[in-house]
C-alpha positions in Angstrom: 0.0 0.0 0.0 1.2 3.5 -0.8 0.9 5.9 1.8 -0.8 8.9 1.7 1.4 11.3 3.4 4.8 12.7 1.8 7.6 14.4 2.1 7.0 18.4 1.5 9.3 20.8 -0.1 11.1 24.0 2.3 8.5 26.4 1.8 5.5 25.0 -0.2 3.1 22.1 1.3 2.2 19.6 -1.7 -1.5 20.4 -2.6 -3.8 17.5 -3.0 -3.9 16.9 -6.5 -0.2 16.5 -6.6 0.6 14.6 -3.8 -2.0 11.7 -5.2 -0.5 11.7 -8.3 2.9 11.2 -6.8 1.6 8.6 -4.3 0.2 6.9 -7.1 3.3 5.6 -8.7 6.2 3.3 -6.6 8.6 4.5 -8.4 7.9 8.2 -8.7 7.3 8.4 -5.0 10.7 6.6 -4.2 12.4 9.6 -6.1 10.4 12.0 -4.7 11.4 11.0 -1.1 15.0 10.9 -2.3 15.3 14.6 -3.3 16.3 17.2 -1.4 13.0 19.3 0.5 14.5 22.2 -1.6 14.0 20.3 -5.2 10.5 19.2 -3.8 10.1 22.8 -3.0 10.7 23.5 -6.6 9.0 20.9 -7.8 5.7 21.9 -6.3 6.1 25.5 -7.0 6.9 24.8 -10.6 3.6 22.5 -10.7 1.4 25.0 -8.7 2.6 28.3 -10.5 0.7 27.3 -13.5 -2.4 29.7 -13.8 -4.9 27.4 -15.8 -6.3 24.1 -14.5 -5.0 22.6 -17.8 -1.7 24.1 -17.3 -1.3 22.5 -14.0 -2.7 19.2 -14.9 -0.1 19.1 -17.9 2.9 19.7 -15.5 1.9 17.7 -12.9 1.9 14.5 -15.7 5.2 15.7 -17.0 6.3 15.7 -13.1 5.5 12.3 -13.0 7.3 11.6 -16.1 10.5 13.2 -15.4 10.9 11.7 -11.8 10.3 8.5 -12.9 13.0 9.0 -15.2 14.8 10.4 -12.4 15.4 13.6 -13.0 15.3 15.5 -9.5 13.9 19.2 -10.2 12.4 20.6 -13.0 14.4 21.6 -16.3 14.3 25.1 -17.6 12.9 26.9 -15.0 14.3 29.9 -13.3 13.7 28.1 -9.9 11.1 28.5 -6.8 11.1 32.6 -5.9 10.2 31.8 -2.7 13.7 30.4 -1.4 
């Protein structure tokens, strides 16, 4: 079983939608908990800074993509602001 609660990032929470998509996967979730809480951070703020529904939804599937893959924070992005 998968548990519900996960690790957060230094400044955000992970919102709902996101933490159940990354509790969904084994494999995503083991690299999530791997990362440092300031690549989470700017994980979540890269997911949550979106301003459209469909915007978010998009990133958080390419999320799930890229840390299954392994990749640890998200590529071409100026980073969190709120470091």
């Amino acid at each position: 079983m998968i548990k519900n609660k996960i690790a957060t990032g230094t400044v955000h929470k992970v919102p709902a939608d996101l933490r159940k998509a990354v509790t969904s996967d084994k494999t995503v979730l083991k690299t999530w908990e791997d990362i440092t809480p300031l690549a989470r951070n700017e994980w979540i703020c890269w997911v949550t800074s979106g301003k459209k529904v469909e915007t978010r939804n998009i990133r958080i599937k390419k999320a799930l993509s890229k840390l299954k893959g392994g990749i640890r924070r998200p590529c071409c992005w100026a980073g969190c602001i709120h470091r």
